[in-house]
mmCIF file of the C-alpha atoms, coordinates in Angstrom:
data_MODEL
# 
_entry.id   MODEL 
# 
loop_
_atom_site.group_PDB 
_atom_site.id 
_atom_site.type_symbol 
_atom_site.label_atom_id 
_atom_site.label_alt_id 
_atom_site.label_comp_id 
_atom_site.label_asym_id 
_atom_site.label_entity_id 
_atom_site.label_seq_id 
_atom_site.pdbx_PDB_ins_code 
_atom_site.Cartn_x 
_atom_site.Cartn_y 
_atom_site.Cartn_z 
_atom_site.occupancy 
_atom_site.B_iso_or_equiv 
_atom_site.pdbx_formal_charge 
_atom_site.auth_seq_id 
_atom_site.auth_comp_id 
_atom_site.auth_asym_id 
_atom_site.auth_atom_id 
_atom_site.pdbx_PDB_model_num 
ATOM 1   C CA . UNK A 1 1   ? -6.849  -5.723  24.789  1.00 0.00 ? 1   UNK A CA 1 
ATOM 2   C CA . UNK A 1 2   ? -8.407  -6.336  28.546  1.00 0.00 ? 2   UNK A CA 1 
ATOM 3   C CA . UNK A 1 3   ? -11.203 -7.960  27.005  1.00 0.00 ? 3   UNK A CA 1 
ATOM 4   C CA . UNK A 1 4   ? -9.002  -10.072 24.746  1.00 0.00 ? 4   UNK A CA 1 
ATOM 5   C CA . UNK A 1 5   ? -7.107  -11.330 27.466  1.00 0.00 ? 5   UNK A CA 1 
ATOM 6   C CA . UNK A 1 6   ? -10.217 -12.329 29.397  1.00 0.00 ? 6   UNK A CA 1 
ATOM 7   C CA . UNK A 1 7   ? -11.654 -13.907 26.250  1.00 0.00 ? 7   UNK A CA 1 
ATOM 8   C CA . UNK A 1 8   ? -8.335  -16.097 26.193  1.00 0.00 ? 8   UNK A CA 1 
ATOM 9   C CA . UNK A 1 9   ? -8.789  -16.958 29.310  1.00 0.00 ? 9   UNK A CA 1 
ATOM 10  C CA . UNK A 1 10  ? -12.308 -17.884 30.013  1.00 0.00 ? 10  UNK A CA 1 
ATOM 11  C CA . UNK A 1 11  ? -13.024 -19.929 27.433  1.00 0.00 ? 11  UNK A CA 1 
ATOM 12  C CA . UNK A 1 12  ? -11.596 -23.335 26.122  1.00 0.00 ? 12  UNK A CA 1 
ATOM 13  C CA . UNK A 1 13  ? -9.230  -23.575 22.725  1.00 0.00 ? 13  UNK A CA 1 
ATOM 14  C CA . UNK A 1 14  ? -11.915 -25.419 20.927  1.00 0.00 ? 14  UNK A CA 1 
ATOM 15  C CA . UNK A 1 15  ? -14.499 -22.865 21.897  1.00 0.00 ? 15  UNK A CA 1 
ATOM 16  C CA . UNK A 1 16  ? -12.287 -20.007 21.218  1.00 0.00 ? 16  UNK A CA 1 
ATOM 17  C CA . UNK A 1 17  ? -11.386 -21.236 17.559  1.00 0.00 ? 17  UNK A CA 1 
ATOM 18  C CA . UNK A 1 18  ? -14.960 -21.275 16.975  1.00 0.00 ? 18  UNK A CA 1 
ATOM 19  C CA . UNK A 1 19  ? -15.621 -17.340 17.936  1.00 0.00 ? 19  UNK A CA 1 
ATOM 20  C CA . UNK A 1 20  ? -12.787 -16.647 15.852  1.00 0.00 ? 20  UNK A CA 1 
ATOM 21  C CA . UNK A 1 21  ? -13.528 -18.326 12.727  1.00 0.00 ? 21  UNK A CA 1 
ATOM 22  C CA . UNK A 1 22  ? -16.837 -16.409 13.212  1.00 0.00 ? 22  UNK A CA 1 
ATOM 23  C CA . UNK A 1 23  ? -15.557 -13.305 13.879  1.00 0.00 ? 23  UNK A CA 1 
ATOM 24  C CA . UNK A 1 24  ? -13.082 -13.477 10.271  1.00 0.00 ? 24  UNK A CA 1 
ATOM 25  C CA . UNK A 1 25  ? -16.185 -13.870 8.476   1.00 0.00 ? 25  UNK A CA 1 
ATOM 26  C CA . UNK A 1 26  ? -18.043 -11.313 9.681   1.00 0.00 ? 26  UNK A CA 1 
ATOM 27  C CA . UNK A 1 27  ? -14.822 -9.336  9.163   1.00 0.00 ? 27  UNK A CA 1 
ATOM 28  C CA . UNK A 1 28  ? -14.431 -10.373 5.959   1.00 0.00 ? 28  UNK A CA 1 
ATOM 29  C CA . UNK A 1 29  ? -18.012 -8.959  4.616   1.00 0.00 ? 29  UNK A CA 1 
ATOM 30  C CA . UNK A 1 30  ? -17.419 -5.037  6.238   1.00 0.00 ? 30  UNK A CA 1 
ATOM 31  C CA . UNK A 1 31  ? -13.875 -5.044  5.518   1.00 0.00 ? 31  UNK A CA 1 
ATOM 32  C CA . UNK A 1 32  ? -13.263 -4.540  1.769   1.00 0.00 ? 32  UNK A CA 1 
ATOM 33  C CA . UNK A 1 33  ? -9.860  -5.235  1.323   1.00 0.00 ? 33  UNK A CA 1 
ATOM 34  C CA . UNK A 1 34  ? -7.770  -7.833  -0.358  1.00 0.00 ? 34  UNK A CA 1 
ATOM 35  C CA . UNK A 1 35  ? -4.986  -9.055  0.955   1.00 0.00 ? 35  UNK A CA 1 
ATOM 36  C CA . UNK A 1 36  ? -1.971  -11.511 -0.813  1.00 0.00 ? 36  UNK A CA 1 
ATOM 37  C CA . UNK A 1 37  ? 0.849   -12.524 0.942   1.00 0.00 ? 37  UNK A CA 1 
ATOM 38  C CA . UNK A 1 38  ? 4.066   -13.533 -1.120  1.00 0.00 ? 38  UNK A CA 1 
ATOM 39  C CA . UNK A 1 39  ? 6.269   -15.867 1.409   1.00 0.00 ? 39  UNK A CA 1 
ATOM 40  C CA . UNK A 1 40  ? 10.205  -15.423 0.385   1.00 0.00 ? 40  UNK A CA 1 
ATOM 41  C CA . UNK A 1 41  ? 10.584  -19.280 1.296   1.00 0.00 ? 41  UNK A CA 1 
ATOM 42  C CA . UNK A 1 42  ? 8.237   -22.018 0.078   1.00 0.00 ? 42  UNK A CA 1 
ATOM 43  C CA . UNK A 1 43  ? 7.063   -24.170 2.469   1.00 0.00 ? 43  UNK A CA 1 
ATOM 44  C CA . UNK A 1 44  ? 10.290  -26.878 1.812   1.00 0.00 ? 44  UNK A CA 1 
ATOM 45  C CA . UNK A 1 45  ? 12.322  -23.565 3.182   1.00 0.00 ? 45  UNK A CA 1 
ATOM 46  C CA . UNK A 1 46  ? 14.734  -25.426 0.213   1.00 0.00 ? 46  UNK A CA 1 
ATOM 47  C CA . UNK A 1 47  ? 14.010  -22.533 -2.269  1.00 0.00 ? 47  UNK A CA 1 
ATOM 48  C CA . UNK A 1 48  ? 14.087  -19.197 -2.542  1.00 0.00 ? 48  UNK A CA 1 
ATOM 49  C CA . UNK A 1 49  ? 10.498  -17.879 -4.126  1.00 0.00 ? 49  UNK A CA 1 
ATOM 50  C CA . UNK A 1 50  ? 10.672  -16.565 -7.381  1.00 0.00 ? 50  UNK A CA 1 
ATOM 51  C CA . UNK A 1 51  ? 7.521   -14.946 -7.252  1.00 0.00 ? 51  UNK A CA 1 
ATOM 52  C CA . UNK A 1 52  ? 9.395   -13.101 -4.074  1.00 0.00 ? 52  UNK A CA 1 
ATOM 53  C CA . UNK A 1 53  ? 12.368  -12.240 -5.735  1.00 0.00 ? 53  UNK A CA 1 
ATOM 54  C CA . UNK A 1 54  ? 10.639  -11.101 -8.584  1.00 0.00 ? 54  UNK A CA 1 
ATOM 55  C CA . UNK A 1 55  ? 8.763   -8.710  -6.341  1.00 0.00 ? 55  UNK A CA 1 
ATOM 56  C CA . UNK A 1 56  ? 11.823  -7.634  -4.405  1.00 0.00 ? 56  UNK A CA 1 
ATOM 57  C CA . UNK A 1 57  ? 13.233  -6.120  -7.209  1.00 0.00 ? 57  UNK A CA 1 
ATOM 58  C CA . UNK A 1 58  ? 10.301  -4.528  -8.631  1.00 0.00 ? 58  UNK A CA 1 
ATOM 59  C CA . UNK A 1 59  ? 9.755   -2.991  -5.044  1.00 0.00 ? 59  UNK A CA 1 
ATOM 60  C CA . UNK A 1 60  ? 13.560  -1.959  -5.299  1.00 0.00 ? 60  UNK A CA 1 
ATOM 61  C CA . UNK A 1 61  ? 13.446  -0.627  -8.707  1.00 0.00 ? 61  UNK A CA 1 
ATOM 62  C CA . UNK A 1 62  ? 10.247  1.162   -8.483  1.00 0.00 ? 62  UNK A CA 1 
ATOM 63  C CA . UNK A 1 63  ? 9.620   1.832   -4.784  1.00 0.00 ? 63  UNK A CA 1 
ATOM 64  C CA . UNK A 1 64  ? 12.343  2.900   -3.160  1.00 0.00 ? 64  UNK A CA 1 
ATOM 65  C CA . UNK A 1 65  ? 12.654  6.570   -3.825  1.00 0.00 ? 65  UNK A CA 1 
ATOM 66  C CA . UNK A 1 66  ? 8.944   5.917   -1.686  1.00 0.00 ? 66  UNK A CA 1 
ATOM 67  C CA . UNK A 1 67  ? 10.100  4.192   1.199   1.00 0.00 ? 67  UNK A CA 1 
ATOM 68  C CA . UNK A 1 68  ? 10.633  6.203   4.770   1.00 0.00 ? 68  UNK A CA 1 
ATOM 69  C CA . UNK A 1 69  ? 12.648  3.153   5.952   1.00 0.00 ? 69  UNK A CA 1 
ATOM 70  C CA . UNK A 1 70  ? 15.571  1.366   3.497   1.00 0.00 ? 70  UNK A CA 1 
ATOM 71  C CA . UNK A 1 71  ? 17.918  -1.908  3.569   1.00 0.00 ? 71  UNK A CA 1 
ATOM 72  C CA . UNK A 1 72  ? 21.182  -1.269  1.645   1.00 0.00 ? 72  UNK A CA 1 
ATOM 73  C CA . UNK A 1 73  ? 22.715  -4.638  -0.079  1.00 0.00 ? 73  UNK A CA 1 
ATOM 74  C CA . UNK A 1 74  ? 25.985  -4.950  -1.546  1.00 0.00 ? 74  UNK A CA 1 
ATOM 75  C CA . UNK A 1 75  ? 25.384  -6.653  -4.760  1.00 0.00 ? 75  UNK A CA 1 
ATOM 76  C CA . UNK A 1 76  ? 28.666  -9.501  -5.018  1.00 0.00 ? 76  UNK A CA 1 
ATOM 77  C CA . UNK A 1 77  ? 31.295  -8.578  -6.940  1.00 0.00 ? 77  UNK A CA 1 
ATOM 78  C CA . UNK A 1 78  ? 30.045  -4.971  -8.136  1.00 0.00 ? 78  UNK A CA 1 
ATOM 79  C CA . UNK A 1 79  ? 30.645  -1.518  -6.212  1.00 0.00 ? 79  UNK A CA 1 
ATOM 80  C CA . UNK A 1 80  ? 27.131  -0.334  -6.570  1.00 0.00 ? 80  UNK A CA 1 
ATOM 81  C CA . UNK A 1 81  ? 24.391  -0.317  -3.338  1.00 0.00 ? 81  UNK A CA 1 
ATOM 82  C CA . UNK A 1 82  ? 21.065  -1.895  -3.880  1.00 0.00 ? 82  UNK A CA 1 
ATOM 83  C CA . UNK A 1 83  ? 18.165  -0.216  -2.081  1.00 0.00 ? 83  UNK A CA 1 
ATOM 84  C CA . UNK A 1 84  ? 15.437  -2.401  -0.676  1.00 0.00 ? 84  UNK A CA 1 
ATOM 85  C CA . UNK A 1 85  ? 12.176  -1.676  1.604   1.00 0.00 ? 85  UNK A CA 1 
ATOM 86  C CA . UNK A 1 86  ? 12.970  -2.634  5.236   1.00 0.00 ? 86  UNK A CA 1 
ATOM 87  C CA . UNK A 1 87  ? 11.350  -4.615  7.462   1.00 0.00 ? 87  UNK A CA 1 
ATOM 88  C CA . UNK A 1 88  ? 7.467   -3.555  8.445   1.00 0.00 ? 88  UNK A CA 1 
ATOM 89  C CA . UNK A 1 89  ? 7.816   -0.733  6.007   1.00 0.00 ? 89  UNK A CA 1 
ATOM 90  C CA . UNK A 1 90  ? 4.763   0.228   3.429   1.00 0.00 ? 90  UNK A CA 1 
ATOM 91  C CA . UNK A 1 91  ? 4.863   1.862   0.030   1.00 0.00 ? 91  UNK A CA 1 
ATOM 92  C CA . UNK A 1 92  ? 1.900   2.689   -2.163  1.00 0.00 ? 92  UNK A CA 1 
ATOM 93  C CA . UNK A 1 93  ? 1.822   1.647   -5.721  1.00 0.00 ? 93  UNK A CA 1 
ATOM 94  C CA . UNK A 1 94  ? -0.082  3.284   -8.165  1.00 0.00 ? 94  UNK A CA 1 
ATOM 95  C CA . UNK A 1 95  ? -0.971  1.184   -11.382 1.00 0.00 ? 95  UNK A CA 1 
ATOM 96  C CA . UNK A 1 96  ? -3.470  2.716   -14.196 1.00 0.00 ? 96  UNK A CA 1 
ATOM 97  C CA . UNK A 1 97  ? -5.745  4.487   -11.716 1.00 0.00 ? 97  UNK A CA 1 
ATOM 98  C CA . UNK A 1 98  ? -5.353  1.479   -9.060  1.00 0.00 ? 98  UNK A CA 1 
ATOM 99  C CA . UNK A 1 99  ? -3.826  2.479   -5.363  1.00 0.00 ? 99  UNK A CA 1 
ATOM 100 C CA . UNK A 1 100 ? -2.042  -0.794  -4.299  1.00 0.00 ? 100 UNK A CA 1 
ATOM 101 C CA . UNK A 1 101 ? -0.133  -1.166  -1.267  1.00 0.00 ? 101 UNK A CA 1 
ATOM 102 C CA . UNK A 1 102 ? 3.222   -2.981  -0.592  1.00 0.00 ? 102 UNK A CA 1 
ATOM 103 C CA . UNK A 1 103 ? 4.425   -4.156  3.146   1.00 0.00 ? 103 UNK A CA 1 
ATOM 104 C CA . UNK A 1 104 ? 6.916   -5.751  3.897   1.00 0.00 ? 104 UNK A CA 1 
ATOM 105 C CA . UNK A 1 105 ? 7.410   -7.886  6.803   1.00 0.00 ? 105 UNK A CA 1 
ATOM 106 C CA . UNK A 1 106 ? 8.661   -11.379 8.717   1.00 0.00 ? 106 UNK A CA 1 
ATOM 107 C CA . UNK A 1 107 ? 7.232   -13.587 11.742  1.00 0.00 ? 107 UNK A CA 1 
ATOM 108 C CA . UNK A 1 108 ? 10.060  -14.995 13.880  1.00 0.00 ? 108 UNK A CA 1 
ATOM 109 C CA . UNK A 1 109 ? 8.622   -18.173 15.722  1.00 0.00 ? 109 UNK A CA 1 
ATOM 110 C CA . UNK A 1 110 ? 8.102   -18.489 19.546  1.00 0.00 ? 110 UNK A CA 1 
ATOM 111 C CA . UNK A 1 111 ? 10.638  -21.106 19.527  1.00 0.00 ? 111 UNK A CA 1 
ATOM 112 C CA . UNK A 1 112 ? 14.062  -21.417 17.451  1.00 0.00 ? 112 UNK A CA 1 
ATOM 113 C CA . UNK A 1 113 ? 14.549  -25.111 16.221  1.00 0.00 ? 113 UNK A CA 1 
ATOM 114 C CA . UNK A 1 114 ? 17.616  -26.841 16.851  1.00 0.00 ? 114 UNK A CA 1 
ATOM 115 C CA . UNK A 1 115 ? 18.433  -27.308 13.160  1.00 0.00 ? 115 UNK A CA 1 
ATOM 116 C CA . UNK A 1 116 ? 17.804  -24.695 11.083  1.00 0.00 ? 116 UNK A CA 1 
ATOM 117 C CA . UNK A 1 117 ? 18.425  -24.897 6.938   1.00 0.00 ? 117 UNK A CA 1 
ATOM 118 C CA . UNK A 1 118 ? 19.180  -21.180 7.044   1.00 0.00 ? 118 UNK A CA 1 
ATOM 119 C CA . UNK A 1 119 ? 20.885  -19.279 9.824   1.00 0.00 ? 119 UNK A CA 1 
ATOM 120 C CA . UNK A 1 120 ? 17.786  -17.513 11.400  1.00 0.00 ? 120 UNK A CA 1 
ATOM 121 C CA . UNK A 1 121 ? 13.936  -18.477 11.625  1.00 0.00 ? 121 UNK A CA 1 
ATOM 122 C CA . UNK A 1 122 ? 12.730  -15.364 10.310  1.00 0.00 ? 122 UNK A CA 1 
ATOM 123 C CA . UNK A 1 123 ? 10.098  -16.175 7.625   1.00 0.00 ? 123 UNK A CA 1 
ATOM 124 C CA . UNK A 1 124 ? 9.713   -12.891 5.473   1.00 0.00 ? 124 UNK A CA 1 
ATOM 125 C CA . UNK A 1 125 ? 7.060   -12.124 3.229   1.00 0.00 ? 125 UNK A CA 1 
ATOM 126 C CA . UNK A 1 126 ? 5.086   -9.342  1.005   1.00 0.00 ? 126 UNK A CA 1 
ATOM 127 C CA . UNK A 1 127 ? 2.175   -8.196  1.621   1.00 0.00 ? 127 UNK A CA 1 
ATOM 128 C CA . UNK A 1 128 ? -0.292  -7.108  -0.913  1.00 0.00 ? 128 UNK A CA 1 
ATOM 129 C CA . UNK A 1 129 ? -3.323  -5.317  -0.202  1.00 0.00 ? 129 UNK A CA 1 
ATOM 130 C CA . UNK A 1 130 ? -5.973  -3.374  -2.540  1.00 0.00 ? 130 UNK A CA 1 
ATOM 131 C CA . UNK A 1 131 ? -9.689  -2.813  -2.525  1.00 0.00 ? 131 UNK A CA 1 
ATOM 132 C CA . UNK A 1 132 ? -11.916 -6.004  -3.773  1.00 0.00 ? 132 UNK A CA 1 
ATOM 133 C CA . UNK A 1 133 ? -13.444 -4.053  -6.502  1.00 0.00 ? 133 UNK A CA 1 
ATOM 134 C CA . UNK A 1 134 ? -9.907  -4.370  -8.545  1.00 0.00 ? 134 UNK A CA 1 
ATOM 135 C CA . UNK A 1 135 ? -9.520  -8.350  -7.609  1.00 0.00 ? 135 UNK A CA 1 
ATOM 136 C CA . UNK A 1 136 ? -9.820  -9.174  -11.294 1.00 0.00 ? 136 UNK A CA 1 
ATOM 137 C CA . UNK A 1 137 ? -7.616  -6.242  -12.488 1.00 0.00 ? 137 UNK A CA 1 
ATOM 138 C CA . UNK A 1 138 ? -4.512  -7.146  -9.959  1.00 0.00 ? 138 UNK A CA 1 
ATOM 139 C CA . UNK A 1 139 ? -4.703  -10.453 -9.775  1.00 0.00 ? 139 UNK A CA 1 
ATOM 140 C CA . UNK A 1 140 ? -4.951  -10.732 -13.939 1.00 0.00 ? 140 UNK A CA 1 
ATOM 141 C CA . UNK A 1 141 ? -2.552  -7.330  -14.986 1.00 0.00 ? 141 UNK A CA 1 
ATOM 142 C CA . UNK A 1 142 ? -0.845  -6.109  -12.188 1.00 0.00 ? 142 UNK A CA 1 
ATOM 143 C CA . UNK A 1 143 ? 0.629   -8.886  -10.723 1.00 0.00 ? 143 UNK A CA 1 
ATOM 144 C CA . UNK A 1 144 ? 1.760   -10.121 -13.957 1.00 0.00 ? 144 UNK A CA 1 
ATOM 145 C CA . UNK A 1 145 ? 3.193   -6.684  -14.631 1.00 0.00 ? 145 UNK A CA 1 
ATOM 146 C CA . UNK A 1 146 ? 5.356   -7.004  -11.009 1.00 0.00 ? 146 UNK A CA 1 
ATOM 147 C CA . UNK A 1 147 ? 6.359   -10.292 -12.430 1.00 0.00 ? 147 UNK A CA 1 
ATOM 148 C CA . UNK A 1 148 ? 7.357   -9.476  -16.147 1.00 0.00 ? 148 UNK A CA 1 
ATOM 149 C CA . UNK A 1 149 ? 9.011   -6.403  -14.684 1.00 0.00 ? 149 UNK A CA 1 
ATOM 150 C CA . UNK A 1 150 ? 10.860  -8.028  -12.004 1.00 0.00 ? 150 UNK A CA 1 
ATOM 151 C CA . UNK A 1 151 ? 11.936  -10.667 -14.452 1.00 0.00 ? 151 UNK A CA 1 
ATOM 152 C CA . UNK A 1 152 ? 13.217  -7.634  -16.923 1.00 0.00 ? 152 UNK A CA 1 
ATOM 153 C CA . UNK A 1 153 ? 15.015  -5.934  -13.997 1.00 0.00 ? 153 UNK A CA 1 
ATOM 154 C CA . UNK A 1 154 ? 16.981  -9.142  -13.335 1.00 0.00 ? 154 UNK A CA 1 
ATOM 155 C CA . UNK A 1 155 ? 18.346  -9.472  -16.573 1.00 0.00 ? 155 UNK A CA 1 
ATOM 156 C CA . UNK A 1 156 ? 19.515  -5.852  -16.723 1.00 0.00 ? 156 UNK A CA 1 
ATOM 157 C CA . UNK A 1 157 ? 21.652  -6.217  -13.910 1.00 0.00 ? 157 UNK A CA 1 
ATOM 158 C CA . UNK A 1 158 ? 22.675  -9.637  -15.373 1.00 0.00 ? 158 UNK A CA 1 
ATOM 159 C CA . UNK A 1 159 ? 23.470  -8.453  -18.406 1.00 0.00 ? 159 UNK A CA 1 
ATOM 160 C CA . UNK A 1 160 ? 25.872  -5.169  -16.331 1.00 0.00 ? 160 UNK A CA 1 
ATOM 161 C CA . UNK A 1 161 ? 27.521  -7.813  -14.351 1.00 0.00 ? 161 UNK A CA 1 
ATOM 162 C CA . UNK A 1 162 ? 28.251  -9.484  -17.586 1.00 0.00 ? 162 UNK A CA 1 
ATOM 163 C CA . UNK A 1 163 ? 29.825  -6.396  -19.203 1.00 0.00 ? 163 UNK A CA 1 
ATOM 164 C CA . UNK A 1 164 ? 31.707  -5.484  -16.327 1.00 0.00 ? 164 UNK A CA 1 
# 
């Protein structure tokens, strides 16, 4: 951290962005781990991601029982508690032989804006992260898996509100 802070401020911005663009590379070839990130919001902030939502519930469904750390929802007009992974916690996924990870967390900006579409700043987002030999299998299987059974846990509790 000392030398970080130096490094910030001895040299210039430009300068700086240089060493770090650098520095992700070389990262990037010793460290051998993927990582996706799944924003709840797309960048309009107009729309919730479905791709988000779709994970949420998958998470919730198949995840929580896993989780040190849990958010308990109310779902409207029903009695029963939905479970969800709280902020900054991690759960580890296990798909046909592949260990996955799950995190969730948020940024809150520096600054709040004036006008805000939503009540709080908070951008929130999963975080996906697995070892680059599997890049084919998650990104072509498991992800669509997360999806289809995300979508399939949605209409189940559709379908309950419905009966009720």
């Amino acid at each position: 951290m000392f030398i970080w802070a130096i490094f910030q401020q001895w040299f210039h911005d430009q300068f700086r962005g240089h060493i770090e663009m650098y520095a992700h590379k070389l990262i990037g070839y010793v460290y051998p781990y993927v990582q996706i990130n799944f924003h709840e919001y797309h960048a309009e902030y107009f729309e919730r991601s479905k791709a988000y939502a779709a994970i949420e519930r998958y998470l919730s469904a198949n995840s929580s029982n896993r989780a040190k750390r849990l958010k308990a929802n109310v779902v409207k007009d029903s009695e029963s508690v939905v479970l969800s992974m709280d902020d900054y916690e991690e759960v580890t996924d296990e798909f046909n032989g592949v260990t996955i990870w799950w995190n969730s967390n948020k940024t809150v900006p520096d600054q709040r804006t004036l006008f805000s579409i939503r009540d709080d700043d908070e951008r929130r987002f999963y975080r996906l992260t697995f070892h680059r030999k599997h890049r084919d299998f998650v990104t072509k299987v498991y992800l669509k898996h997360v999806l289809d059974e995300g979508k399939a846990i949605a209409v189940k509790t559709r379908q309950r509100q419905q009966q009720k």
